[in-house]
C-alpha positions as CSV (number, residue, x, y, z in Angstrom):
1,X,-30.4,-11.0,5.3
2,X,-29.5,-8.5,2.6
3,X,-26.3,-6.8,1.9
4,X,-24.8,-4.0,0.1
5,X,-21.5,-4.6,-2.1
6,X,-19.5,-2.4,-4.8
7,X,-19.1,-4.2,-8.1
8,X,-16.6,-2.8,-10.5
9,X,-18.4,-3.2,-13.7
10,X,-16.1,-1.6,-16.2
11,X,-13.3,1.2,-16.6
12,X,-14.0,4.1,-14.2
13,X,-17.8,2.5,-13.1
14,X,-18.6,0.8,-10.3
15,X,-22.1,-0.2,-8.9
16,X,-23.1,-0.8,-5.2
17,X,-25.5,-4.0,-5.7
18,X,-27.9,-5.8,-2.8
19,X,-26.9,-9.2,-2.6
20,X,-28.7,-11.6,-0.1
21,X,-26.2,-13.2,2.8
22,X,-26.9,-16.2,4.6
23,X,-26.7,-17.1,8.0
24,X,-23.3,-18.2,9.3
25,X,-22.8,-21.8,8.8
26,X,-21.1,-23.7,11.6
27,X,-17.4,-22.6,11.7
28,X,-18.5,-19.3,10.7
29,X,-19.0,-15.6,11.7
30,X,-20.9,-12.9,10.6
31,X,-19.3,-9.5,10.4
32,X,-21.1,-5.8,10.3
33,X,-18.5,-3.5,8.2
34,X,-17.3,-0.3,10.2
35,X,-15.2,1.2,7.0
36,X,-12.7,0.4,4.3
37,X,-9.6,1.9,2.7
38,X,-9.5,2.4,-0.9
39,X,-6.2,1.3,-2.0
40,X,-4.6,4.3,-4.3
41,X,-2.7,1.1,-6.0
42,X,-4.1,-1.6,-7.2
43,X,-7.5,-0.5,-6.7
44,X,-6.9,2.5,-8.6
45,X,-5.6,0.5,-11.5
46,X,-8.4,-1.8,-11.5
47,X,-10.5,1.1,-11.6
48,X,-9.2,2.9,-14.3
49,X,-9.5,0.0,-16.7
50,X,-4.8,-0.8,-16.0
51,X,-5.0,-4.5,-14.9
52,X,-5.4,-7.4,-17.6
53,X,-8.3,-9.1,-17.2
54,X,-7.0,-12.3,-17.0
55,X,-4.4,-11.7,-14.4
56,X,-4.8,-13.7,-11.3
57,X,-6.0,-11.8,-8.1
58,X,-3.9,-13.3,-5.5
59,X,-3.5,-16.9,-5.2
60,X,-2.2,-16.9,-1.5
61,X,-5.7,-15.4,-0.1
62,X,-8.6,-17.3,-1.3
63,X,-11.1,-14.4,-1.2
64,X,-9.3,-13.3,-4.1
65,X,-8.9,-17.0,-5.8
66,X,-9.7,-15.0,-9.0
67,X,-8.8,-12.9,-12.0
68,X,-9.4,-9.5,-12.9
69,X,-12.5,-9.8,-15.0
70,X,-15.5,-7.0,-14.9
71,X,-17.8,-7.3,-12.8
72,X,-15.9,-8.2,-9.7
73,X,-15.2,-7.4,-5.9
74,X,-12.5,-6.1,-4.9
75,X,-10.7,-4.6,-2.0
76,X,-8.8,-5.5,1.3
77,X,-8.6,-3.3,4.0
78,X,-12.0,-4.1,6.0
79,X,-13.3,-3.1,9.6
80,X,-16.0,-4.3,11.5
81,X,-17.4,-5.7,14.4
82,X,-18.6,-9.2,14.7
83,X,-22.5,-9.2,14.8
84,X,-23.5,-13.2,15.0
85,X,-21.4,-16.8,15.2
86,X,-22.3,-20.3,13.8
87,X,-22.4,-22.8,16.5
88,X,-18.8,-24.0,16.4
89,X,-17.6,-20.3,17.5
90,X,-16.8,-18.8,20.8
91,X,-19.8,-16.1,21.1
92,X,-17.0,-14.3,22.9
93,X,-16.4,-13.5,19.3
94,X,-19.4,-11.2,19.4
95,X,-19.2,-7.4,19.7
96,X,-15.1,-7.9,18.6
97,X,-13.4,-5.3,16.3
98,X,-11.8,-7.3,13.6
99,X,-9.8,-6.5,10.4
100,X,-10.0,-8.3,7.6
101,X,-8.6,-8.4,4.0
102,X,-11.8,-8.6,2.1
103,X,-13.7,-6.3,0.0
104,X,-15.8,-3.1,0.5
105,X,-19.3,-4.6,1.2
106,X,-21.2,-4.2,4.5
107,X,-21.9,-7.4,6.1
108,X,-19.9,-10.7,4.9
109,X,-18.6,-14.2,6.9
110,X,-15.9,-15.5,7.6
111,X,-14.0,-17.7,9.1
112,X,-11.7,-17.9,12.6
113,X,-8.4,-18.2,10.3
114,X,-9.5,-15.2,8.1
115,X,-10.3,-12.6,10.5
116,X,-7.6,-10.3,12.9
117,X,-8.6,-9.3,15.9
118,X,-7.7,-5.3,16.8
119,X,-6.0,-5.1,19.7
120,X,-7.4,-2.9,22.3
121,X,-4.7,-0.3,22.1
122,X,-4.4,-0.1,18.3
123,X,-7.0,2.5,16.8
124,X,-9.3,0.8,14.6
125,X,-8.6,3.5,12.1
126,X,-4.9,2.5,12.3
127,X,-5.7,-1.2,11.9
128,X,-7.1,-0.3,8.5
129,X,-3.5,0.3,7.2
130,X,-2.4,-3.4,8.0
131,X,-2.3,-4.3,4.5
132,X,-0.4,-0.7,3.6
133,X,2.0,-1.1,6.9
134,X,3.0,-4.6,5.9
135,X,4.0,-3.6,2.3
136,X,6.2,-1.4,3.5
137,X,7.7,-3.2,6.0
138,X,8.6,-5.4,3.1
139,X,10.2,-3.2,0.8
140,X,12.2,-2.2,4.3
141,X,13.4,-5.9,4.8
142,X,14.4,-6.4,1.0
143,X,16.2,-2.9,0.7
144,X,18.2,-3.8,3.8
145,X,19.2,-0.2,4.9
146,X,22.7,0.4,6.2
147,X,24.0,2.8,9.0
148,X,25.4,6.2,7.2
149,X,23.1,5.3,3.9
150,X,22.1,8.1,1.5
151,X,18.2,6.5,0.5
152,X,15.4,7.9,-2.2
153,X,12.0,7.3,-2.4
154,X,10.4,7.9,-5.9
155,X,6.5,8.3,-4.7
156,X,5.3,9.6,-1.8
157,X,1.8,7.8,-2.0
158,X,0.2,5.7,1.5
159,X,2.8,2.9,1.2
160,X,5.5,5.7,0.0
161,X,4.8,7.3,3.1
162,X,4.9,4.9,5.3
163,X,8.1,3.7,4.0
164,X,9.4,6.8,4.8
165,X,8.2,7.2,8.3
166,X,9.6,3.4,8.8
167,X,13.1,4.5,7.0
168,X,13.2,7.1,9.8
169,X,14.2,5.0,12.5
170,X,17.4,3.7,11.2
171,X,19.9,5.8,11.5
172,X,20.6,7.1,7.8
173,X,22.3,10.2,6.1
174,X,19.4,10.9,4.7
175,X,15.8,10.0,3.2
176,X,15.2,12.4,0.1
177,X,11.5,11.6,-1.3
178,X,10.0,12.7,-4.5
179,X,6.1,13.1,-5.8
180,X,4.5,15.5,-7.9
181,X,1.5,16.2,-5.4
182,X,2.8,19.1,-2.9
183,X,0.1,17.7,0.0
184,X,2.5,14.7,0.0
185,X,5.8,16.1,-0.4
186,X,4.7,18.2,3.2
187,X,3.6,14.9,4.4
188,X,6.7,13.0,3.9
189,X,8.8,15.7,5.2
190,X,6.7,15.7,8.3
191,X,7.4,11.9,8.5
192,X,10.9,12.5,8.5
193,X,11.9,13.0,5.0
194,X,15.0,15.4,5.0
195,X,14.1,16.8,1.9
196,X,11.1,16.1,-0.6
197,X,11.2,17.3,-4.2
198,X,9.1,17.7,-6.9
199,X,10.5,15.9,-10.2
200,X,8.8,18.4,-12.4
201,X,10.4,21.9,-10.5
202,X,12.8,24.1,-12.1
203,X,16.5,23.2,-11.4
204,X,15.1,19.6,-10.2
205,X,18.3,17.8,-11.3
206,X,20.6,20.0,-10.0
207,X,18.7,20.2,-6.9
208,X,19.0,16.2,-6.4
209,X,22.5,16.1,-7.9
210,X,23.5,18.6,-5.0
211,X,21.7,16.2,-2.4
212,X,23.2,13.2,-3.5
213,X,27.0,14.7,-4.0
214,X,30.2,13.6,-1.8
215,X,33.3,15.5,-2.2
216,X,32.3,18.0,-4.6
217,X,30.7,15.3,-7.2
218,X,27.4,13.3,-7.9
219,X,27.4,10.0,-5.9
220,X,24.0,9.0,-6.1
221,X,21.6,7.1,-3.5
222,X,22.6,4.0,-2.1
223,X,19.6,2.7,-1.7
224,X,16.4,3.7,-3.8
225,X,12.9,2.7,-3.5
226,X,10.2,3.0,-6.9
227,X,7.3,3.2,-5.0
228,X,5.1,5.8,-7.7
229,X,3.3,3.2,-9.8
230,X,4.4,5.2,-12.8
231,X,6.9,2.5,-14.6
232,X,8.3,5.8,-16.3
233,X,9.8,7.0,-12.9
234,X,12.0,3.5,-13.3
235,X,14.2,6.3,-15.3
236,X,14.1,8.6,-12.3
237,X,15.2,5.8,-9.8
238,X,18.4,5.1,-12.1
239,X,19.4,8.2,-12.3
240,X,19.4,8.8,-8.3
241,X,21.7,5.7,-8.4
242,X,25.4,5.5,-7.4
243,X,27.7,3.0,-8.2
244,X,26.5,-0.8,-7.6
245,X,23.1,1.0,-5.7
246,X,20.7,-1.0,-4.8
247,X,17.3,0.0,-6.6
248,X,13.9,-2.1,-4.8
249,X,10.8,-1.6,-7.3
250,X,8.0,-2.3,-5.0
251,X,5.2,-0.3,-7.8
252,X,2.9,-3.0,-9.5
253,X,2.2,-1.4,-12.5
254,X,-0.6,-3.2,-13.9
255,X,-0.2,-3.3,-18.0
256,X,1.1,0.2,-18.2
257,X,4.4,0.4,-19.7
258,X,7.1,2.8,-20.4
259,X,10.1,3.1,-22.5
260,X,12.8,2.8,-19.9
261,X,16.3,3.7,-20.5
262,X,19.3,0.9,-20.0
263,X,21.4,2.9,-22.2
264,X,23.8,5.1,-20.4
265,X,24.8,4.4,-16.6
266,X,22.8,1.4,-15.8
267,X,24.9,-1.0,-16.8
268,X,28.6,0.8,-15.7
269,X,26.9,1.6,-12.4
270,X,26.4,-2.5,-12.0
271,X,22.8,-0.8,-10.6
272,X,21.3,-4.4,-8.6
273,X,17.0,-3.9,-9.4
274,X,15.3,-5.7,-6.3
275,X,11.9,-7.1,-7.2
276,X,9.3,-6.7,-4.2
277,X,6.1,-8.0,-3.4
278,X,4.4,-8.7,0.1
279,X,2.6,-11.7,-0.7
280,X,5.8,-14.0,0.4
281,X,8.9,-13.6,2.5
282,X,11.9,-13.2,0.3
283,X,14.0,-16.3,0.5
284,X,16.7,-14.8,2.4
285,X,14.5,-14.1,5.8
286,X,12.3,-17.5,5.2
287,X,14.5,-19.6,7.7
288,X,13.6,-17.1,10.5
289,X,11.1,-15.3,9.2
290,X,7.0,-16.0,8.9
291,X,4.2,-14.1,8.3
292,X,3.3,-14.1,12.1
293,X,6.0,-12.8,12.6
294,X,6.0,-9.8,10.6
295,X,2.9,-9.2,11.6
296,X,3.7,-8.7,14.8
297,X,6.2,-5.9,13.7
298,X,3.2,-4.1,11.9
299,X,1.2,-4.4,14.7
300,X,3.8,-2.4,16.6
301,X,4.5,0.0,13.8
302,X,0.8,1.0,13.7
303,X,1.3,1.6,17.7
304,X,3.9,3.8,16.7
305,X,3.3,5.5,13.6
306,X,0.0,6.0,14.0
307,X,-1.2,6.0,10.4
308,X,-4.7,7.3,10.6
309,X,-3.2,10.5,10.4
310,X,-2.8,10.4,6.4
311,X,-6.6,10.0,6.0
312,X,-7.9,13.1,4.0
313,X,-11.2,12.4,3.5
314,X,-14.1,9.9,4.9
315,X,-16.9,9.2,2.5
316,X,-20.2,7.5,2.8
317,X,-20.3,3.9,1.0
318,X,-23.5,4.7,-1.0
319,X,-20.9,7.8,-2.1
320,X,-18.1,5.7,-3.1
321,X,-18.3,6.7,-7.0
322,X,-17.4,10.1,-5.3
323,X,-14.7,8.4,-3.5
324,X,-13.0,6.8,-6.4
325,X,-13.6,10.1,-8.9
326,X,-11.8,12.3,-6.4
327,X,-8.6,9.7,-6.0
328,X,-8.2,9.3,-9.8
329,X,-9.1,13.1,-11.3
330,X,-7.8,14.9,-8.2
331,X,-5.0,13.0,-6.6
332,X,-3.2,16.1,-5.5
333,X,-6.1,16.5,-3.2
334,X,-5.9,13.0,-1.4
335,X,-3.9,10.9,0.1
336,X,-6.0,8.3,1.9
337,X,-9.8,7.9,1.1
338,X,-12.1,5.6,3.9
339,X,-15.4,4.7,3.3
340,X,-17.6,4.9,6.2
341,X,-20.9,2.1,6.5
């Protein structure tokens, strides 16, 4: 059989291409794409030309066993419904709703191990944030909020957001979010954001000097999250912090860079800079934490949360050009983009 799959082929172009697709092979099943989430992260980066080419894609998932070299695939937040089985399979399998971490394209196989199963009382269009959900349920376990906390959040993007709505269960002072985009600041204060501020407003730092003052004088955040993918708002972060803060940079930044300044309280604050990235548990958690068992946590946040709600906009996969222009010339406009098959 034939399929259709998007190609990036260079900065800001990508291609949908017919490929053919074989049958399944034994331990094998075939899977009909439903939609996909365009990831306003890495996909973005990769799309604007922001990711070395010779980077590795990620070398814990072997559909992406390779770098970042034009053309490629790429993409991993897939839903679809299982059409045919080789003839080691169940053919129970058949007619399932199954997410997948695999690119946008609209038939591909798989196997047992490399498919998820939705749950009959998650949404589909919730499951398609598992990747998003579990990101920031790992910047969550590596900030390790405290009761009474003051927290920040420097980008108010789909895992920004969701790290907000997360951060609202614990019992906290207060989450105060920034982002330049006013359709996210309302979001995030709708999550649960106390307060959401633009960095670029008038009387901006005495507006977050005000919320982050004890006694009369600035005490910072105690716990920040960089979350923007701008490595300039690193400087932002620092100056929310207080003294010995704890600052989680969860952003991959691709090769942008920045000038970022070490020079006046970073050092006398004895500011602690957290490193976070979902592909691992930290060390800290390993002994009683796994993967299945986070999982399990983002299956009930997506119960809970419900994050279907920050799609904006559903456009056609022969349309995804479209898709892509509008997230990287018009961000203020969206917040999550789906692709429909």
């Amino acid at each position: 059989m034939n399929r259709k799959s998007l190609y990036f082929t260079e900065p800001e172009t990508i291609e949908i291409r017919e490929e053919t697709l074989n049958q399944p092979g034994r331990d094998q099943l075939l899977v009909e794409t439903q939609s996909t989430a365009i990831s306003p992260g890495s996909e973005l980066l990769l799309y604007q030309g922001n990711i070395p080419a010779d980077m590795p894609q990620d070398p814990i998932l072997e559909t992406y066993s390779g770098t970042f070299e034009y053309p490629l695939k790429y993409g991993y937040a897939c839903l679809g419904k299982v059409v045919d089985v080789g003839r080691t399979v169940a053919p129970t399998w058949i007619g399932k709703t199954v997410f997948a971490f695999h690119p946008h394209e609209s038939h591909f196989l798989a196997t047992e191990a490399e498919i998820i199963p939705v749950p009959d009382d998650i949404d589909p269009e919730d499951a398609l944030f598992i990747p998003n959900m579990e990101t920031a349920i790992s910047f969550v376990m590596d900030g390790q909020p405290m009761v009474g906390e003051s927290v920040a959040i420097v980008g108010q993007g789909i895992v920004g957001l969701l790290t907000t709505a997360l951060l609202r269960q614990f019992p906290l002072e207060q989450i105060v979010t920034f982002d330049l985009h006013q359709n996210r600041r309302e979001t995030s204060e709708d999550l649960g954001a106390s307060k959401s501020l633009n960095p670029k407003e008038k009387n901006f730092q005495n507006k977050y000097k005000t919320l982050f003052s004890r006694e009369g004088k600035f005490a910072g955040a105690d716990l920040i999250f960089e979350l923007s993918g701008s490595p300039e708002a690193l400087n932002l972060a620092m100056q929310l912090a207080g003294f010995e803060s704890r600052l989680v940079v969860g952003s991959w930044y691709g090769s942008k860079t920045a000038e970022i300044n070490l020079g006046e309280s970073f050092h006398r604050n004895h500011l602690q800079i957290i490193s976070s990235q979902v592909s691992r548990i930290a060390s800290q958690f390993a002994g009683r934490w796994t993967k299945t068992r986070r999982f399990e946590v983002v299956q009930q946040m997506l119960r809970q949360i419900k994050p279907s709600q920050l799609i904006t906009h559903r456009v056609a996969f022969e349309d995804a050009d479209e898709a892509f222009e509008l997230l990287s010339q018009k961000p203020d406009e969206a917040i999550q983009v789906v692709l429909e098959y």
